[in-house]
Backbone and ligand atoms as CSV (ligand in chain L), in Angstrom:
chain,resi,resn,atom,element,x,y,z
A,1,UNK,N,N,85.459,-164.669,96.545
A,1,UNK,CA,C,85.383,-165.790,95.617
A,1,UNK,C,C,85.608,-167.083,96.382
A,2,UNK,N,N,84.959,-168.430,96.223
A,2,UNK,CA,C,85.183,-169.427,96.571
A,2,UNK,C,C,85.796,-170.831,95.394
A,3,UNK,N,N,86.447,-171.247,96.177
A,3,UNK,CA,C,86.944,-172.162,95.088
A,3,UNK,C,C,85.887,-173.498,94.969
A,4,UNK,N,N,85.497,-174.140,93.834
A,4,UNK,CA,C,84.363,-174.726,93.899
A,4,UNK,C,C,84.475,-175.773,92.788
A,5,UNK,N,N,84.811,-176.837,93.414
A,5,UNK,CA,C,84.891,-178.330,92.431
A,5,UNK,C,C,83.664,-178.379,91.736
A,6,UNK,N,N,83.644,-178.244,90.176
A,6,UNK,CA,C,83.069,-178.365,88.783
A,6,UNK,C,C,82.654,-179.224,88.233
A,7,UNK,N,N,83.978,-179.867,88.107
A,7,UNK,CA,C,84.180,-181.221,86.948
A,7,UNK,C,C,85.289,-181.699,87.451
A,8,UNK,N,N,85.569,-183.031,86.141
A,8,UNK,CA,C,87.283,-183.248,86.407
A,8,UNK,C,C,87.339,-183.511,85.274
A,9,UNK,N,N,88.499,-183.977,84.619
A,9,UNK,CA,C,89.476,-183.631,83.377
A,9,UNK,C,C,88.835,-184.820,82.359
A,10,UNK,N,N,88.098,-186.060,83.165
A,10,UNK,CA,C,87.974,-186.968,82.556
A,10,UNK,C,C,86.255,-186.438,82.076
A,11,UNK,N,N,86.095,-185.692,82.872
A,11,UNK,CA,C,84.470,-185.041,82.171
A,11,UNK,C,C,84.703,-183.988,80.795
A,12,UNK,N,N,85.722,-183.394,80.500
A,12,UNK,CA,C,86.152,-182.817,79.932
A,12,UNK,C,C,87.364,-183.276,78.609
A,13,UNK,N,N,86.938,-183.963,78.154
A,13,UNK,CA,C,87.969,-184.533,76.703
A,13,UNK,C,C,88.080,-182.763,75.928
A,14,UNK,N,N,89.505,-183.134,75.677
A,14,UNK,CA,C,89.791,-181.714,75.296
A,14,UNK,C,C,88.834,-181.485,73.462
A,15,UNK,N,N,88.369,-180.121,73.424
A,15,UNK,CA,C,87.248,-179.623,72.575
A,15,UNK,C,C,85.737,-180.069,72.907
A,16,UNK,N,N,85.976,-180.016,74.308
A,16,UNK,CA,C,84.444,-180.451,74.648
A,16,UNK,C,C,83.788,-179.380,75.630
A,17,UNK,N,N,82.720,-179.506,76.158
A,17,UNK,CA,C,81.819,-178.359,76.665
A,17,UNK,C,C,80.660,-179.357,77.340
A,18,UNK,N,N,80.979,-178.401,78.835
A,18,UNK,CA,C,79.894,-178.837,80.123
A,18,UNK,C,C,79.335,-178.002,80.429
A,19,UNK,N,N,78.520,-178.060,80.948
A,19,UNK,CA,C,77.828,-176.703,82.443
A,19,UNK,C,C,77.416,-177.803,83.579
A,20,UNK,N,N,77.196,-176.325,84.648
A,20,UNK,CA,C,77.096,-176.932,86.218
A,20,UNK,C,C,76.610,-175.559,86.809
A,21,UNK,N,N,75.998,-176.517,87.678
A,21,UNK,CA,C,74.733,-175.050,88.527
A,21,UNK,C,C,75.471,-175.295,89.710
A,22,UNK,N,N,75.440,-173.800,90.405
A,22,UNK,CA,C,75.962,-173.502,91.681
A,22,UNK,C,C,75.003,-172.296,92.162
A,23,UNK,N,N,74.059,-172.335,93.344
A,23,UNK,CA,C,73.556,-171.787,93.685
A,23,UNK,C,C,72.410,-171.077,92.806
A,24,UNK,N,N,71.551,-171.735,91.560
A,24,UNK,CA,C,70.557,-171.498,90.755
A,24,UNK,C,C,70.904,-170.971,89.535
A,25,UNK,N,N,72.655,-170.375,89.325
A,25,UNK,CA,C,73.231,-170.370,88.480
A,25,UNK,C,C,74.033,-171.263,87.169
A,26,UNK,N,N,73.470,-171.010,86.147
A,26,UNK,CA,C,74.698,-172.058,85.488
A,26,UNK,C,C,76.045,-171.167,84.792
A,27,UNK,N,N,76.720,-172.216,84.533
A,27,UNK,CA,C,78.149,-172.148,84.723
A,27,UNK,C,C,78.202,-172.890,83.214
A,28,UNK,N,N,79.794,-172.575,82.583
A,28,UNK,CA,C,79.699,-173.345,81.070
A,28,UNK,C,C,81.317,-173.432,80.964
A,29,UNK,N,N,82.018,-174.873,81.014
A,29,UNK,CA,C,83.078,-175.164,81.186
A,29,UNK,C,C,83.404,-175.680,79.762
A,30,UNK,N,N,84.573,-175.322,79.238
A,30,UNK,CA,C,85.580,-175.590,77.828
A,30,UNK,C,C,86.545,-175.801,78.360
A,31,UNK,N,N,87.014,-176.893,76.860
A,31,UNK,CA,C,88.298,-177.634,77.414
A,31,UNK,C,C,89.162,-177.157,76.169
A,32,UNK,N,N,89.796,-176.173,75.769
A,32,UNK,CA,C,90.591,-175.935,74.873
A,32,UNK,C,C,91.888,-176.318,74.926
A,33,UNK,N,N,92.364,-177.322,73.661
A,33,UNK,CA,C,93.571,-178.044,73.939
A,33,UNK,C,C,93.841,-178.921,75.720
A,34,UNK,N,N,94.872,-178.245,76.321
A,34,UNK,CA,C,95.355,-178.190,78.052
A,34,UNK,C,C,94.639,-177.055,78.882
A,35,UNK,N,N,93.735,-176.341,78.164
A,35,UNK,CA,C,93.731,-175.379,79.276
A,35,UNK,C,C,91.877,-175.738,79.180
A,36,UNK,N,N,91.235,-175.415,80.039
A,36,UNK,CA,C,90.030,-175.344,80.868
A,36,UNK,C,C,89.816,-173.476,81.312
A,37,UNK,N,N,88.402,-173.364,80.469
A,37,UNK,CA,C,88.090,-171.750,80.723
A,37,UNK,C,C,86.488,-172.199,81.450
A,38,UNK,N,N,85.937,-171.232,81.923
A,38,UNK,CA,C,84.735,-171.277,82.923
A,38,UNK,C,C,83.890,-169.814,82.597
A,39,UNK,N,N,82.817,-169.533,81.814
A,39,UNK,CA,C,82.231,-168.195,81.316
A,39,UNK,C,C,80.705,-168.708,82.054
A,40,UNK,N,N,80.121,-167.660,82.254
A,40,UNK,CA,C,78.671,-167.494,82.457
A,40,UNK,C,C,77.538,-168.435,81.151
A,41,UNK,N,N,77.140,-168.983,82.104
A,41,UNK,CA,C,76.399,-170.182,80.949
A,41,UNK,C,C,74.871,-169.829,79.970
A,42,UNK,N,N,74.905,-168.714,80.511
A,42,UNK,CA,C,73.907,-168.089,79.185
A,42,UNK,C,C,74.038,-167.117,78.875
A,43,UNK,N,N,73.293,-167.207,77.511
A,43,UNK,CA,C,73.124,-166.068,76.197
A,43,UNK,C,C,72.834,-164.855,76.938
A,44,UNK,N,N,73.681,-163.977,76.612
A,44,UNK,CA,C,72.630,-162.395,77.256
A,44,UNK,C,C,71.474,-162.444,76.242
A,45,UNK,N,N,71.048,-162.844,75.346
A,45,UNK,CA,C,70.050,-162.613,74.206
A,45,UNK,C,C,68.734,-162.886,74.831
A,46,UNK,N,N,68.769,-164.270,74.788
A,46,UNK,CA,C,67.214,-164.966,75.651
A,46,UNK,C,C,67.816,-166.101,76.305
A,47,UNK,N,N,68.965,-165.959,76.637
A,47,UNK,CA,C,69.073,-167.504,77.821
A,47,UNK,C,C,69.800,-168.815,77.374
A,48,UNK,N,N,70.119,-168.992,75.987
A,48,UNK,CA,C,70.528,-170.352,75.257
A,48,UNK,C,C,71.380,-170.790,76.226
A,49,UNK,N,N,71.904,-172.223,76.205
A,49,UNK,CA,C,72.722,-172.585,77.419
A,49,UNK,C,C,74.275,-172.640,76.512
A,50,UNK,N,N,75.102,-171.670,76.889
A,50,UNK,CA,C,76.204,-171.603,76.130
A,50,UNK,C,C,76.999,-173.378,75.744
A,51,UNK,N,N,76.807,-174.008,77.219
A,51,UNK,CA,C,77.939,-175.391,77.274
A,51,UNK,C,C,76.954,-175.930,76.073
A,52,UNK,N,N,76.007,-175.610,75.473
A,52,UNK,CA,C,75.254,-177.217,74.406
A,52,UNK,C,C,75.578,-176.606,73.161
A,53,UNK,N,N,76.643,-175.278,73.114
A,53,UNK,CA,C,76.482,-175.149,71.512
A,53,UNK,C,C,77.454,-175.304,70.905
A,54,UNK,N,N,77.433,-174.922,69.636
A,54,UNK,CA,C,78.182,-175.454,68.737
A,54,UNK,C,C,79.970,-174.543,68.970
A,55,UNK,N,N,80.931,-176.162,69.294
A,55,UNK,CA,C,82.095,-175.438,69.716
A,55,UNK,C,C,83.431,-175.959,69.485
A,56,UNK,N,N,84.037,-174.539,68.527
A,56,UNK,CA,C,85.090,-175.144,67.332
A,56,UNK,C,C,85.982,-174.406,67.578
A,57,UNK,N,N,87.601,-174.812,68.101
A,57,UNK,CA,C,88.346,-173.371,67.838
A,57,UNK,C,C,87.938,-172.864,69.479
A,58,UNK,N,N,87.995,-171.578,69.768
A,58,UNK,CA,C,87.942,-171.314,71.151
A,58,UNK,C,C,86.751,-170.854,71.212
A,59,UNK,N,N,85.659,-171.064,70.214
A,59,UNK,CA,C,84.157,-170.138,69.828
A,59,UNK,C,C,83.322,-170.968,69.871
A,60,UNK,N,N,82.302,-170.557,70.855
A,60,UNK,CA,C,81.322,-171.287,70.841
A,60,UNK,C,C,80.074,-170.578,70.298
A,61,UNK,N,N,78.936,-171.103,69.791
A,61,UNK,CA,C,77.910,-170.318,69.145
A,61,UNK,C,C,76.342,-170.949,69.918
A,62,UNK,N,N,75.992,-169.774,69.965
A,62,UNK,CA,C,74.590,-170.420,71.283
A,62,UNK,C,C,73.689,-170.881,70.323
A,63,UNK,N,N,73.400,-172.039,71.081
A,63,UNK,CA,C,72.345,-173.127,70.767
A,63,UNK,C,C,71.173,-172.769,70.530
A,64,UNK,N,N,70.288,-171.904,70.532
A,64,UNK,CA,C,69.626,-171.524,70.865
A,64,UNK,C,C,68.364,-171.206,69.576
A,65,UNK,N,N,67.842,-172.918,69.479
A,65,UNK,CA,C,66.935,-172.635,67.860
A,65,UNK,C,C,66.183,-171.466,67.532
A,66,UNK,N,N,66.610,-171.237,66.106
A,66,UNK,CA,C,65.339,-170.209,65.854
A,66,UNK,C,C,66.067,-168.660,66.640
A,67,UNK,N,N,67.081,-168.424,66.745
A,67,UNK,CA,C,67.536,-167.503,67.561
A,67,UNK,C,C,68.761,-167.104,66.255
A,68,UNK,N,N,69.342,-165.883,67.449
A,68,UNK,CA,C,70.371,-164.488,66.386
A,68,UNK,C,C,71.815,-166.050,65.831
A,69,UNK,N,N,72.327,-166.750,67.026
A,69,UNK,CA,C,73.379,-167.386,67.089
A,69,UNK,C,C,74.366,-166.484,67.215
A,70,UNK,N,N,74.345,-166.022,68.441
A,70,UNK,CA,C,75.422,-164.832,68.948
A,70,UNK,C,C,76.533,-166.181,69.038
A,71,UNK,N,N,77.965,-165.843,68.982
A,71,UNK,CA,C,79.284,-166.568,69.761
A,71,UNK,C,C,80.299,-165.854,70.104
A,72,UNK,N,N,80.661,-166.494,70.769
A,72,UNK,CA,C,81.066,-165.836,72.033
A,72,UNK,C,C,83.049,-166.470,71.934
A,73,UNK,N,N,84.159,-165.901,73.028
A,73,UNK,CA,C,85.131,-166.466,73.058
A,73,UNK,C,C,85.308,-167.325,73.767
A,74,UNK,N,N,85.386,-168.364,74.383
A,74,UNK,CA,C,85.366,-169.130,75.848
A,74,UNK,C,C,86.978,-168.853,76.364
A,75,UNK,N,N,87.669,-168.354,75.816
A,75,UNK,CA,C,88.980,-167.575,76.464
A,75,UNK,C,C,88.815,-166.798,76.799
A,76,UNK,N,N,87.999,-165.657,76.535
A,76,UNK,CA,C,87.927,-164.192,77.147
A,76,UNK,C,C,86.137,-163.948,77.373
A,77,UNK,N,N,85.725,-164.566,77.109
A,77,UNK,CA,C,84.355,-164.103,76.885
A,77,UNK,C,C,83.661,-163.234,76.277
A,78,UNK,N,N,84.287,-162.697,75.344
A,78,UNK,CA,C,84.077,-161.856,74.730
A,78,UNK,C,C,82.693,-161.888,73.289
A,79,UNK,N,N,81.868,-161.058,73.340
A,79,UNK,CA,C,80.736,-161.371,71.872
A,79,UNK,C,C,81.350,-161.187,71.256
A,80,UNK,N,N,80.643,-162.284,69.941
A,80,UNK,CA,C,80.872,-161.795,68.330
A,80,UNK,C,C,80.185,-159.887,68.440
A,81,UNK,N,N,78.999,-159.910,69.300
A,81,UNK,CA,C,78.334,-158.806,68.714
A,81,UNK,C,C,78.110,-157.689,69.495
A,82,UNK,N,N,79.713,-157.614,70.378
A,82,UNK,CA,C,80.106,-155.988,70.924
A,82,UNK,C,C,79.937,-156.344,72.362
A,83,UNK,N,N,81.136,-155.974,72.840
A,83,UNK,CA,C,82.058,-156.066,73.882
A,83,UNK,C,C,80.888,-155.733,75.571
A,84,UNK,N,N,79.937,-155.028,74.927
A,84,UNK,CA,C,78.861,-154.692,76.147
A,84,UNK,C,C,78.460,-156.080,76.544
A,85,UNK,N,N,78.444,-157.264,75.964
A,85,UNK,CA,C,78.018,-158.342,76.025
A,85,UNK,C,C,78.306,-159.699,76.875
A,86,UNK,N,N,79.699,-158.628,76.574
A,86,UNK,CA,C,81.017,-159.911,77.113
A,86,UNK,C,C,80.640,-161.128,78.272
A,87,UNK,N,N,80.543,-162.008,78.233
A,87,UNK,CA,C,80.054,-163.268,79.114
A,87,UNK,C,C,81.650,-163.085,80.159
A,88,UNK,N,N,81.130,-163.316,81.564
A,88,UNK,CA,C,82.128,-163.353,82.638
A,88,UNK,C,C,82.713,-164.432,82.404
A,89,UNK,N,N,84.511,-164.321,82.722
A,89,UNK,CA,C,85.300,-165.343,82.427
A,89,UNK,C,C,85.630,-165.440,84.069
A,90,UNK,N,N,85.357,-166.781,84.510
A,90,UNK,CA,C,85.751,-167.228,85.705
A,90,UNK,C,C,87.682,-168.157,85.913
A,91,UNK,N,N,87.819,-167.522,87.259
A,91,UNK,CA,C,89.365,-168.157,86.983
A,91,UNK,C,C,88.836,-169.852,87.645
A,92,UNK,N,N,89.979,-170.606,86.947
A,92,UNK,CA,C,89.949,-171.944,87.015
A,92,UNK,C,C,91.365,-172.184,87.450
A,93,UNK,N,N,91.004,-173.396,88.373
A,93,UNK,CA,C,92.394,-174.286,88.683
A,93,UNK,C,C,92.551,-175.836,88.711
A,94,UNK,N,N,93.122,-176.395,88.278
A,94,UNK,CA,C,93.265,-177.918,88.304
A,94,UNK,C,C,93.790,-177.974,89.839
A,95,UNK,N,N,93.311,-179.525,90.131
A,95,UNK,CA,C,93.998,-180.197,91.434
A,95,UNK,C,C,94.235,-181.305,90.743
A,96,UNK,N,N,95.636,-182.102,90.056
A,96,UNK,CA,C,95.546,-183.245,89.790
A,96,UNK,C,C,94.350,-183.465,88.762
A,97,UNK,N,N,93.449,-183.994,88.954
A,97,UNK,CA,C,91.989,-184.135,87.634
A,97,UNK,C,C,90.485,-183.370,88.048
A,98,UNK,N,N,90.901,-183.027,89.334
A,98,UNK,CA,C,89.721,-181.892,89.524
A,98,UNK,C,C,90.082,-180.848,89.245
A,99,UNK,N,N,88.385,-179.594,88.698
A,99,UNK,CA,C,88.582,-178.525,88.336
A,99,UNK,C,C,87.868,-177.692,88.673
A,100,UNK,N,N,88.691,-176.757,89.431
A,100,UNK,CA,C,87.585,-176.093,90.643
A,100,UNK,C,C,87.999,-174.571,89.752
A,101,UNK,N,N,86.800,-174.090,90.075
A,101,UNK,CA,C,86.313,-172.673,89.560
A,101,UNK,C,C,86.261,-171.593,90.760
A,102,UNK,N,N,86.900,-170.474,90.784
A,102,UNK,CA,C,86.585,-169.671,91.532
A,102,UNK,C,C,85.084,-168.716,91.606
A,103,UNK,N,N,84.432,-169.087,92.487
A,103,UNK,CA,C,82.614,-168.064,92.137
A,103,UNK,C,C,82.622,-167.092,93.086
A,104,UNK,N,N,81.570,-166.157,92.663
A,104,UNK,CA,C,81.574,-165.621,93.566
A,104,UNK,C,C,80.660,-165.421,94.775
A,105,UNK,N,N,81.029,-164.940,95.767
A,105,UNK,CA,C,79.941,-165.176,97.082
A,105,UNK,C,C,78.962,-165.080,96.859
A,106,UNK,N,N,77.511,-165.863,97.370
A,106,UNK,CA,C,76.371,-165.667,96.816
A,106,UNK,C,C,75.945,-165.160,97.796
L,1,FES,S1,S,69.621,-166.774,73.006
L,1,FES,FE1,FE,71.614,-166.787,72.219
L,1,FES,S2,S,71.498,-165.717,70.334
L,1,FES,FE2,FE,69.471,-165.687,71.156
């Protein structure tokens, strides 16, 4: 795993939602309350970009018009619609107002 500056705190107003590409991948950053979670930035369904959807509570629901609207936990990553699904939860660390994500080797 590498540690890998994201965002920083001021990109992130708490109940808000980013993504960020690292190596052709995206990435989907939540700011719940003080804490900052980091999950795999798309839908296993068809791709919706998890950071643009609708996100209340620690649940976000994929954007994704015209689609199922799977949601997901951004604490655990876990589906509404069975655990085979589960979106990877990446560990996160603050430095002061940066927020670096641990990835993994590409
Ligand atoms: S792409 Fe997310 S529910 Fe279909």
């Amino acid at each position: 795993m590498t540690w890998t500056l994201a965002a920083t705190l001021d990109d992130l107003p708490s109940g808000s939602s980013r993504e960020f590409w690292r190596d052709g991948r995206v990435y989907a950053l939540f700011r719940v309350g003080d804490s900052i979670t980091c999950i795999d930035g798309r839908c296993p369904h068809q791709g919706g970009r998890l950071a643009n959807g609708t996100f209340a509570g620690s649940t976000v629901t994929c954007p994704r018009l015209g689609c199922l609207r799977w949601s997901f936990d951004v604490t655990t990553g876990a589906a509404s619609v069975g655990e085979t699904l589960t979106r990877r939860l990446y560990p996160v660390r603050l430095e002061e107002s940066a927020v670096f994500v641990a990835l993994p080797e590409t």
